[in-house]
TIKOLMI-917536 format. One record per atom (N, C-alpha, C): atom name; residue in three letters; x, y, z. Coordinates in nm, 2 decimals. Each point is the difference from the previous one (the first is absolute). Layout:
! residues N
<CA, ala, <X, Y, Z>>
...
This chain:
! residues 149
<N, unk, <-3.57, 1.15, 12.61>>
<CA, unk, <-0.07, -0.11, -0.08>>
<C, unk, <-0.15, 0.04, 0.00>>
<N, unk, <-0.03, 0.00, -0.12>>
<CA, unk, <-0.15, 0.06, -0.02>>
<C, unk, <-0.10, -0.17, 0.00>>
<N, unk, <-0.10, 0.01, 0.02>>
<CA, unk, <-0.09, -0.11, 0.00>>
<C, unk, <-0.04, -0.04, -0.14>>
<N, unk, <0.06, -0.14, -0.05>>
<CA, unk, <-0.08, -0.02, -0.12>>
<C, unk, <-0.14, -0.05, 0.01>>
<N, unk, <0.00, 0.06, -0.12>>
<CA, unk, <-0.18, -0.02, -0.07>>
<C, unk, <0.02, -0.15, -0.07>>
<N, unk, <-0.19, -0.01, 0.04>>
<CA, unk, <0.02, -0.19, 0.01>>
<C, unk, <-0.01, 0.00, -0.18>>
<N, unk, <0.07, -0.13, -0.04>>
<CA, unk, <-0.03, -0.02, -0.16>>
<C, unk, <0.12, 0.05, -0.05>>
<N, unk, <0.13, 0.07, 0.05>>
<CA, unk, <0.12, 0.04, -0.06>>
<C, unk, <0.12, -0.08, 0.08>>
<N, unk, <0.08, -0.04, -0.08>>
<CA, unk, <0.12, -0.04, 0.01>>
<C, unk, <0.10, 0.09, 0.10>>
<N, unk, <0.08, -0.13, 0.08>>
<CA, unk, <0.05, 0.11, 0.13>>
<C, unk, <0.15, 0.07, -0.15>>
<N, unk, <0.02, 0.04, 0.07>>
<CA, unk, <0.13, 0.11, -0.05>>
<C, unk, <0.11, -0.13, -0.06>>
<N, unk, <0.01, -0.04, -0.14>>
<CA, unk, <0.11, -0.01, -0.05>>
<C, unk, <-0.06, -0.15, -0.05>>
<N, unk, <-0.09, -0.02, 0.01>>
<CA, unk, <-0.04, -0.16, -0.03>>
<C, unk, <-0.05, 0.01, -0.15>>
<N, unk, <-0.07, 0.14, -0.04>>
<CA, unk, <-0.04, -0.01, -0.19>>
<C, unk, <0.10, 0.03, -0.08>>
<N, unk, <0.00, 0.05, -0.10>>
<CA, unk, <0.09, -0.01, -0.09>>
<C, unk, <0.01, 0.16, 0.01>>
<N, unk, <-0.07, 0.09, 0.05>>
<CA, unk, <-0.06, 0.14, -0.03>>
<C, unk, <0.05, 0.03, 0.11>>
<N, unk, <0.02, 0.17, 0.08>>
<CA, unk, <0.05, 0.08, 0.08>>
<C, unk, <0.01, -0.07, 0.15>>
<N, unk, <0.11, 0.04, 0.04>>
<CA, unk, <0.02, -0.03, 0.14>>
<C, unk, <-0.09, 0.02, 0.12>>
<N, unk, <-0.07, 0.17, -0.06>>
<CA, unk, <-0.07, 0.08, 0.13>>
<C, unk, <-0.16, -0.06, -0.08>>
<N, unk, <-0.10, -0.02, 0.07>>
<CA, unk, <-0.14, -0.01, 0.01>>
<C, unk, <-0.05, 0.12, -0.06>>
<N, unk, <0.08, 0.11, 0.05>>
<CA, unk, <-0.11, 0.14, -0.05>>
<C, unk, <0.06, 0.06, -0.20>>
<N, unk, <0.11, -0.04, 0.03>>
<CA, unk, <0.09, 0.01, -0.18>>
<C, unk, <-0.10, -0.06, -0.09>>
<N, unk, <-0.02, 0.09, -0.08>>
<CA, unk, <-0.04, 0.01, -0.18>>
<C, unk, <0.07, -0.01, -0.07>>
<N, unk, <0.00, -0.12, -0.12>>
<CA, unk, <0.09, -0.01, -0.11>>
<C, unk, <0.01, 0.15, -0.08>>
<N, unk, <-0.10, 0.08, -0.06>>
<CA, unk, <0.02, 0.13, -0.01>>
<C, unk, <0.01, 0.11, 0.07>>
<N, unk, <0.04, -0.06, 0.15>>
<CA, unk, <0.04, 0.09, 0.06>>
<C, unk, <-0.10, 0.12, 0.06>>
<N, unk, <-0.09, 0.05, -0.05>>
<CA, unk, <-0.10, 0.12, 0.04>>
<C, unk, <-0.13, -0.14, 0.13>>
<N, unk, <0.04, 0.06, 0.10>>
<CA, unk, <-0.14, -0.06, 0.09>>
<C, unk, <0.06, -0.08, 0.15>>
<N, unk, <-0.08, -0.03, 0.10>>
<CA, unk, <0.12, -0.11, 0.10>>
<C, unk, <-0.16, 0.00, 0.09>>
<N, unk, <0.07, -0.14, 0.05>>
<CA, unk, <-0.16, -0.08, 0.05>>
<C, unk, <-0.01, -0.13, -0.12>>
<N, unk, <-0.06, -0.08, 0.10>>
<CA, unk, <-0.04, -0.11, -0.02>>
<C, unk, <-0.05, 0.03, -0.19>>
<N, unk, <-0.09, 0.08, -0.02>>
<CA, unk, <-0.09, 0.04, -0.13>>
<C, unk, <0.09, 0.06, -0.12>>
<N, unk, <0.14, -0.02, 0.08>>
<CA, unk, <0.09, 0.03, -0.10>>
<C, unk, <0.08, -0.13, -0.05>>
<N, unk, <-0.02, -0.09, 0.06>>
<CA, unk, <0.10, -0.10, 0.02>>
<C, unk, <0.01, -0.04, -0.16>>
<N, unk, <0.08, -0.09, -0.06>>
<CA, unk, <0.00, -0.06, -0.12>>
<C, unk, <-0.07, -0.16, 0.01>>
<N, unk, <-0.01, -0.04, -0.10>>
<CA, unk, <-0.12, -0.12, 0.02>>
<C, unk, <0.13, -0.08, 0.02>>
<N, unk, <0.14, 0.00, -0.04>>
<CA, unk, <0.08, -0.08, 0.04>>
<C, unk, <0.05, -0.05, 0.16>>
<N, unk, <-0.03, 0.11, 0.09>>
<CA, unk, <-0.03, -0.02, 0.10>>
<C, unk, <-0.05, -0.05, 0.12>>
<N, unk, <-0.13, -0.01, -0.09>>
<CA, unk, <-0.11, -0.12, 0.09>>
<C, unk, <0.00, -0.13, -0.02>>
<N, unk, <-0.04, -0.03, 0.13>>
<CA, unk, <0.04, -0.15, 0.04>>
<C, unk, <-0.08, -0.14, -0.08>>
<N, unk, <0.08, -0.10, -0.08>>
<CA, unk, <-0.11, -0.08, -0.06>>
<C, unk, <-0.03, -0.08, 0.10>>
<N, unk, <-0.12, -0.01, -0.02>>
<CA, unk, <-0.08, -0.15, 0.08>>
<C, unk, <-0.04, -0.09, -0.09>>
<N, unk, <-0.02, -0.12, 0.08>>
<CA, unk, <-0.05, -0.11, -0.04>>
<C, unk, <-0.19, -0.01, -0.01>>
<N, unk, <-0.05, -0.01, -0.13>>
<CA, unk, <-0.15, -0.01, 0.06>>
<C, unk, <-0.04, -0.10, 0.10>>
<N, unk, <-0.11, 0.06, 0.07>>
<CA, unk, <-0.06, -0.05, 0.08>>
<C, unk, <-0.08, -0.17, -0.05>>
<N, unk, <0.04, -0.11, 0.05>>
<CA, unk, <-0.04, -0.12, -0.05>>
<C, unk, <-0.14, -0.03, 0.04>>
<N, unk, <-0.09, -0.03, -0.05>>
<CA, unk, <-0.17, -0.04, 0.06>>
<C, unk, <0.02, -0.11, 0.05>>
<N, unk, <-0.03, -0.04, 0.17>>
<CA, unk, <-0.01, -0.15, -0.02>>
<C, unk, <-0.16, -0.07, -0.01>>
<N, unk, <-0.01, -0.05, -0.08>>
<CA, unk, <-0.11, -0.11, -0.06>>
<C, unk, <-0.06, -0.08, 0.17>>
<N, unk, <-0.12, 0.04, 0.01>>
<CA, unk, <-0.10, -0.06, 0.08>>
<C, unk, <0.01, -0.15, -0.01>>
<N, unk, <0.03, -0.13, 0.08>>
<CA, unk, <-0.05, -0.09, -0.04>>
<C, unk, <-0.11, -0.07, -0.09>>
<N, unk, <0.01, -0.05, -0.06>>
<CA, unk, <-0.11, -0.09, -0.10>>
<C, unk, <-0.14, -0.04, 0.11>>
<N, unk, <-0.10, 0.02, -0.01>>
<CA, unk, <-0.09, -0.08, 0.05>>
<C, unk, <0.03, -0.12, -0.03>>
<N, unk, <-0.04, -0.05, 0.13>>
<CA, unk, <0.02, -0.21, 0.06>>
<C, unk, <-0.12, 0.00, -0.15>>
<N, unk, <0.02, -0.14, -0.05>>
<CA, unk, <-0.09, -0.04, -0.08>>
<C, unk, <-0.16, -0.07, 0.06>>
<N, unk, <-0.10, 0.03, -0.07>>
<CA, unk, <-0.11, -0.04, 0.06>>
<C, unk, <0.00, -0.15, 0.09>>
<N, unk, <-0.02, 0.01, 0.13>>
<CA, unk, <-0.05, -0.12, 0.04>>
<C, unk, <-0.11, -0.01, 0.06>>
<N, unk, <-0.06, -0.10, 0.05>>
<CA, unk, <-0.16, -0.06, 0.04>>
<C, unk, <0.07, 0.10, 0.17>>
<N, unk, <-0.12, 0.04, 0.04>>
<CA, unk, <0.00, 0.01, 0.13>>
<C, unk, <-0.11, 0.09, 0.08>>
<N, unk, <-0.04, -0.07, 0.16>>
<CA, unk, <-0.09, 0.00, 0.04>>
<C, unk, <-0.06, 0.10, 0.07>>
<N, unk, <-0.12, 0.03, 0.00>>
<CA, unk, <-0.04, 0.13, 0.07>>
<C, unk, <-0.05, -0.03, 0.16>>
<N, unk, <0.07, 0.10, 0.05>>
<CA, unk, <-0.09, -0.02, 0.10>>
<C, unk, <-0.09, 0.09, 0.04>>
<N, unk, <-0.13, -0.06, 0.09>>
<CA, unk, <-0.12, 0.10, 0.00>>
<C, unk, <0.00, 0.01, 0.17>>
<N, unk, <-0.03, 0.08, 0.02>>
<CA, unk, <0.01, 0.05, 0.16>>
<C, unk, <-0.13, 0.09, 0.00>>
<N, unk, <-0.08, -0.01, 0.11>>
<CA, unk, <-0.09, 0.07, 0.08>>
<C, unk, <0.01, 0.05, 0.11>>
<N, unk, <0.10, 0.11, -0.01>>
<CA, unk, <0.02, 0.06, 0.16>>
<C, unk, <-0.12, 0.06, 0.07>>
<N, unk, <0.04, 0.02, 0.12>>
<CA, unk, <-0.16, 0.03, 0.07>>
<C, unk, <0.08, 0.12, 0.13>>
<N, unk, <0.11, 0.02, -0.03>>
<CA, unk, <0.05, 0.14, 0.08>>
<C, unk, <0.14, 0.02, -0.10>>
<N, unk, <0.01, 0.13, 0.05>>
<CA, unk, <0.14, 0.06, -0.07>>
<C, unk, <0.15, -0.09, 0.03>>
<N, unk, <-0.01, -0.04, 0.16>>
<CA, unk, <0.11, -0.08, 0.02>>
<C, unk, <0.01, -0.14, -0.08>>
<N, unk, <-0.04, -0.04, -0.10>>
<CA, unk, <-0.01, -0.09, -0.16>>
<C, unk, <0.06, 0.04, -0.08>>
<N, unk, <0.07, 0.15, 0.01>>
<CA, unk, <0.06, 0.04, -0.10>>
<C, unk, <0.19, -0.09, -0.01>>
<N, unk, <0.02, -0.02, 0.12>>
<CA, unk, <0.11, -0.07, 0.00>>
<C, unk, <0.01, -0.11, -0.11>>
<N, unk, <-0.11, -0.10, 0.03>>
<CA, unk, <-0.04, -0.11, -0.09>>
<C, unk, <0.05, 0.02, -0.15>>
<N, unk, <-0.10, 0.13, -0.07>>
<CA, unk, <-0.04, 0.02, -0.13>>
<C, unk, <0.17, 0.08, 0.00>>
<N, unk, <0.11, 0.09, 0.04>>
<CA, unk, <0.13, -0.02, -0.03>>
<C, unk, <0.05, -0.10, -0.02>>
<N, unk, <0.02, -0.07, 0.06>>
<CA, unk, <0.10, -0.14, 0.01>>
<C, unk, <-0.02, -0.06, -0.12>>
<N, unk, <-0.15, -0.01, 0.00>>
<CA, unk, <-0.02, -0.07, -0.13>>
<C, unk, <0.03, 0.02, -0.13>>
<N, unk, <-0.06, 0.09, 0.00>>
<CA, unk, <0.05, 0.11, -0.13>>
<C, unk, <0.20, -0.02, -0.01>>
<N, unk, <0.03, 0.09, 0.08>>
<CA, unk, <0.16, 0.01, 0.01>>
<C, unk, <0.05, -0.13, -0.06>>
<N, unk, <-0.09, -0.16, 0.08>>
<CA, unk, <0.08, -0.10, -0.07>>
<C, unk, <-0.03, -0.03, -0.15>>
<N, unk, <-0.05, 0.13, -0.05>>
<CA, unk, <-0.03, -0.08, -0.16>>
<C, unk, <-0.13, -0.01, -0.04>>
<N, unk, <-0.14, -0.03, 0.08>>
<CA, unk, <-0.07, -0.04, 0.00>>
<C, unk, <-0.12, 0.06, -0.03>>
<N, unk, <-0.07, 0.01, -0.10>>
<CA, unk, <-0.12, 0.07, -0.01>>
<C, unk, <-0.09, -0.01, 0.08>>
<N, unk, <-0.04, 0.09, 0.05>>
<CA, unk, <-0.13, 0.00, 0.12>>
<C, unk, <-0.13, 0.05, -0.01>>
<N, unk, <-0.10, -0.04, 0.03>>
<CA, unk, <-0.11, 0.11, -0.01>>
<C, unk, <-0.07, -0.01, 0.14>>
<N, unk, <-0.02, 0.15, 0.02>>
<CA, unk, <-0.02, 0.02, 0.14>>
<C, unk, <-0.20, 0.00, -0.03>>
<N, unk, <-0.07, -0.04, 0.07>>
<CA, unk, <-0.12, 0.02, 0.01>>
<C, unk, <-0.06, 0.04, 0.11>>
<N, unk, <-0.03, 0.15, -0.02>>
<CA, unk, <0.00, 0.09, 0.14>>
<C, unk, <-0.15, -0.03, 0.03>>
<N, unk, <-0.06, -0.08, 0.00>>
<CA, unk, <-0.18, -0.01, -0.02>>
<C, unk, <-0.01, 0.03, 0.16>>
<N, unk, <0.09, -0.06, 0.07>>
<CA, unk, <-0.04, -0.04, 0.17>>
<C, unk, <0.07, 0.12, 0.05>>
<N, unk, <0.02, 0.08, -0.02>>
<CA, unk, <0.10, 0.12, 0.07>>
<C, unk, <-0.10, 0.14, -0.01>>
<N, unk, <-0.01, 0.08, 0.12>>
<CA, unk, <-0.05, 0.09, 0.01>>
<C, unk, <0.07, 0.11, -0.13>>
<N, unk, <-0.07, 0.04, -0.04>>
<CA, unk, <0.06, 0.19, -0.11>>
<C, unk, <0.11, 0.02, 0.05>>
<N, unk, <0.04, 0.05, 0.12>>
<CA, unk, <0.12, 0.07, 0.04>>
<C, unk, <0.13, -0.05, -0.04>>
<N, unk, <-0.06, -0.14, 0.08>>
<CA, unk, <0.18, -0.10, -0.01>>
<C, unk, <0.00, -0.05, -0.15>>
<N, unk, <-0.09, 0.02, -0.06>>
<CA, unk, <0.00, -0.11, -0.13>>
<C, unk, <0.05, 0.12, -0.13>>
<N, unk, <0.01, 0.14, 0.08>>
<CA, unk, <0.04, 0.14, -0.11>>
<C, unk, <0.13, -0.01, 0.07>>
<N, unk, <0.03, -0.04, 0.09>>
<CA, unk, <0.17, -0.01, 0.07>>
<C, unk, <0.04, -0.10, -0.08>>
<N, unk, <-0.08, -0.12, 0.00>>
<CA, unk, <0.10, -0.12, -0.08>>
<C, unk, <0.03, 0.03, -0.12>>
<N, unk, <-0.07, 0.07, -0.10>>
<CA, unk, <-0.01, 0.00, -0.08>>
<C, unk, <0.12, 0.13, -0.07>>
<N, unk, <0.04, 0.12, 0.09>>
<CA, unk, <0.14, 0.07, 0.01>>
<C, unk, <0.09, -0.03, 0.04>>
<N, unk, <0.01, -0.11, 0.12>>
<CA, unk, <0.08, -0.10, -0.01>>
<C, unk, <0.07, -0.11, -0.12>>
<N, unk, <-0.10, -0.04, -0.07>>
<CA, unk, <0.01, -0.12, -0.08>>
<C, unk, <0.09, 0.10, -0.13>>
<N, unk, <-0.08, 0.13, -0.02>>
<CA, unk, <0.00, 0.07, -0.14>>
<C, unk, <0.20, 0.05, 0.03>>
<N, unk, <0.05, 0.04, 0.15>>
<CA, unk, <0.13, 0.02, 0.03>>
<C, unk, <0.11, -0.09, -0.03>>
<N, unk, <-0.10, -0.10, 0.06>>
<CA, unk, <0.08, -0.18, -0.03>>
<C, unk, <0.02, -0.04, -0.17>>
<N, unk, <-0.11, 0.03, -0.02>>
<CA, unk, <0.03, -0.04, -0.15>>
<C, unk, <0.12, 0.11, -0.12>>
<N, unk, <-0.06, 0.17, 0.07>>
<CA, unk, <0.12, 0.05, -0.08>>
<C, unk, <0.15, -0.01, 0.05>>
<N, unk, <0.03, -0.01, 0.11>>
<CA, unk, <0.09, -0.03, 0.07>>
<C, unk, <0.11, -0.11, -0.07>>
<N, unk, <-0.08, -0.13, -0.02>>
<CA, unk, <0.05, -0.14, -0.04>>
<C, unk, <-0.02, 0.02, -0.16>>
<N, unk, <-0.04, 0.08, -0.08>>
<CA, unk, <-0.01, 0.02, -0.12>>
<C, unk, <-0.14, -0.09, -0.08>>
<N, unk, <-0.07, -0.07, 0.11>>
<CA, unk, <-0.15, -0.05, -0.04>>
<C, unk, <-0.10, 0.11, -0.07>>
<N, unk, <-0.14, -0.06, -0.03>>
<CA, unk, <-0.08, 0.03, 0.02>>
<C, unk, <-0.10, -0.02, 0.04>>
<N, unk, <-0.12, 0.12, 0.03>>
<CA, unk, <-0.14, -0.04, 0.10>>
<C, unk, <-0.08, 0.06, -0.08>>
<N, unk, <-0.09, -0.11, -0.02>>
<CA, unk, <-0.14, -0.01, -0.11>>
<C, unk, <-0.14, 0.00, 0.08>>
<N, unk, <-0.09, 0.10, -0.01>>
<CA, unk, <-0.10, -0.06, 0.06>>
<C, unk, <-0.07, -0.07, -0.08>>
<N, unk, <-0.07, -0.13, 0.07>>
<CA, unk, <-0.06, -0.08, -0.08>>
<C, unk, <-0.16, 0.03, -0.01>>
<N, unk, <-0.05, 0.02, 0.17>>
<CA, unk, <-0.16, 0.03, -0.03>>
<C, unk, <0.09, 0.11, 0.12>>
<N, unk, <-0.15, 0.08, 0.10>>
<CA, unk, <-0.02, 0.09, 0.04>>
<C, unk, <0.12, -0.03, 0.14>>
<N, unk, <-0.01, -0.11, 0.07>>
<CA, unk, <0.05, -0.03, 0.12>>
<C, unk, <0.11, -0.15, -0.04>>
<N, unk, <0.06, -0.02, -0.10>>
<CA, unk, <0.08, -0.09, -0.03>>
<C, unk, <0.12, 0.08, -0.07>>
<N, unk, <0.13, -0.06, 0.03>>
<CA, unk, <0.11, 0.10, -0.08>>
<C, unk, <0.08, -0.15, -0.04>>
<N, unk, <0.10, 0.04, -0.15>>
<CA, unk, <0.11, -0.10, 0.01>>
<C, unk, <0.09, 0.04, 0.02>>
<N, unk, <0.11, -0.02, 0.03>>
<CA, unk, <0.15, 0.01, 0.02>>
<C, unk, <0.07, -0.07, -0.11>>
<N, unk, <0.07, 0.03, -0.06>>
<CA, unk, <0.11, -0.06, -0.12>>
<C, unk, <0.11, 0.06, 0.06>>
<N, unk, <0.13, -0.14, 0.01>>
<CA, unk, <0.13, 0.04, 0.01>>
<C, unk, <0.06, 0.04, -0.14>>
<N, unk, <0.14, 0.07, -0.01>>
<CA, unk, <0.00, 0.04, -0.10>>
<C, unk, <0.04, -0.10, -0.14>>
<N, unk, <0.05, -0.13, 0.08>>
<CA, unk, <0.00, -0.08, -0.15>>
<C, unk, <-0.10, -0.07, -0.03>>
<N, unk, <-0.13, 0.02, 0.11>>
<CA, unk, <-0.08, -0.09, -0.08>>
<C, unk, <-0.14, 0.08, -0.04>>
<N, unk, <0.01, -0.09, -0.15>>
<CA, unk, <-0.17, 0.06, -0.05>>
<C, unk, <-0.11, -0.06, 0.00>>
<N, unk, <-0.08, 0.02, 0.08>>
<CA, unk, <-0.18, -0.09, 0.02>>
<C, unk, <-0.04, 0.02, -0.16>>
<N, unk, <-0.03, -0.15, -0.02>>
<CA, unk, <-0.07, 0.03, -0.09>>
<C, unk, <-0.15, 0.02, -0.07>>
<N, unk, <-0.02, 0.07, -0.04>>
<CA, unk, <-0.16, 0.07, -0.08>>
<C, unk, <-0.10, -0.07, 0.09>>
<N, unk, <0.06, -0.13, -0.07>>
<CA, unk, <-0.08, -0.14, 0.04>>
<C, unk, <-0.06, 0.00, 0.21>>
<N, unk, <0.13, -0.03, 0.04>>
<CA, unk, <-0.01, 0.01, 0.10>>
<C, unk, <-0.05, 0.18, 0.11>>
<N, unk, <-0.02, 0.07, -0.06>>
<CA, unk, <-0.03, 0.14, 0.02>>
<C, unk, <-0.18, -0.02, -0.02>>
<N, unk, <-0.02, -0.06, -0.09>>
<CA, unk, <-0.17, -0.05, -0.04>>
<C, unk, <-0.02, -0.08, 0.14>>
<N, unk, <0.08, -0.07, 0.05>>
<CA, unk, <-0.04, -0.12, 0.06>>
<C, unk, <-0.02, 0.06, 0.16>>
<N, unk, <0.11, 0.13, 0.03>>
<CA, unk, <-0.02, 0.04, 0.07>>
<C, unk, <-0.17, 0.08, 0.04>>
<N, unk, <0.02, 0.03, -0.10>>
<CA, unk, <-0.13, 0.17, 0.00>>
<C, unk, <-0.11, -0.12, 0.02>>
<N, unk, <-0.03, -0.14, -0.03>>
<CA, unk, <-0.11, -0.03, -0.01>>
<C, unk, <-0.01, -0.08, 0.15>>
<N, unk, <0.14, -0.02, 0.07>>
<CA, unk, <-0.04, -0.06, 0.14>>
<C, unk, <0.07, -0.11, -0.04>>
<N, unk, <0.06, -0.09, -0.06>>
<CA, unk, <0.02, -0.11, -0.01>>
<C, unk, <0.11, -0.05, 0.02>>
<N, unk, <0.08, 0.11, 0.02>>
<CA, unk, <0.13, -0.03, 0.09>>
<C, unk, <-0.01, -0.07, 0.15>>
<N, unk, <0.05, -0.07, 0.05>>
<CA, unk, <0.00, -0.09, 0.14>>
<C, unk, <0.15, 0.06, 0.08>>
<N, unk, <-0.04, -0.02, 0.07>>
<CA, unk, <0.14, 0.03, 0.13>>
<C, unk, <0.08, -0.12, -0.04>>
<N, unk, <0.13, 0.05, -0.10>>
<CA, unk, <0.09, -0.13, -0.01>>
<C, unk, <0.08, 0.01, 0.14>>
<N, unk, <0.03, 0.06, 0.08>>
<CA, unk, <0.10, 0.03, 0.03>>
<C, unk, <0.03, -0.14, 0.12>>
């Protein structure tokens, strides 16, 4: 028993030769000889369709000022439940606040969000069905957002 080659019909299932390596005209043997009646039909491959985005609804941001890395817990959870967040690194030393911030950017492609900076030391978080809008992006950048949370 020789090993069949993937994509050909086992022995006796096409309408064409018994043996794998057989040519309808007879000159050649191997797979490269085979007759097209030989090979196996398949069914095409079906795409399945990504869910629909949830339709727009109202919903609330939360603002967080962590002041160490161990805050990152917080700004997951949040996020994960849906929730747009914006981290405001103002009180956090450089180090931890370029950790949160590879943190957040993992979290976000991870969960399929995204992370916007807003000014120099403020980031948002978007989950992936929800879109901040223009409006509220303005509102951010100028401060006027409040800790809903």
């Amino acid at each position: 028993i020789s090993p069949r080659p993937l994509g050909l019909a086992p022995a006796g299932a096409g309408a064409g030769p018994s043996r794998i390596g057989a040519m309808s005209s007879g000159s050649g043997s191997g797979p490269v000889g085979a007759t097209a009646a030989s090979l196996a039909v398949r069914e095409p491959v079906v795409a399945v369709a990504e869910p629909a985005p949830a339709p727009a609804q109202p919903y609330r941001i939360t603002t967080l000022h962590p002041r160490t890395y161990n805050e990152a817990r917080t700004i997951g959870e949040r996020f994960r439940d849906g929730m747009p967040v914006i981290m405001n690194l103002t009180e956090m030393d450089d180090a931890d606040a370029k950790r949160l911030v590879d943190f957040a950017a993992g979290l976000s492609f991870g969960l399929r969000g995204s992370i916007e900076r807003v000014t120099a030391k403020v980031f948002l978080l978007s989950p992936q069905n929800v879109d901040v809008t223009a409006e509220d992006k303005a509102r951010i950048r100028e401060g006027g957002f409040f800790n809903q949370s």
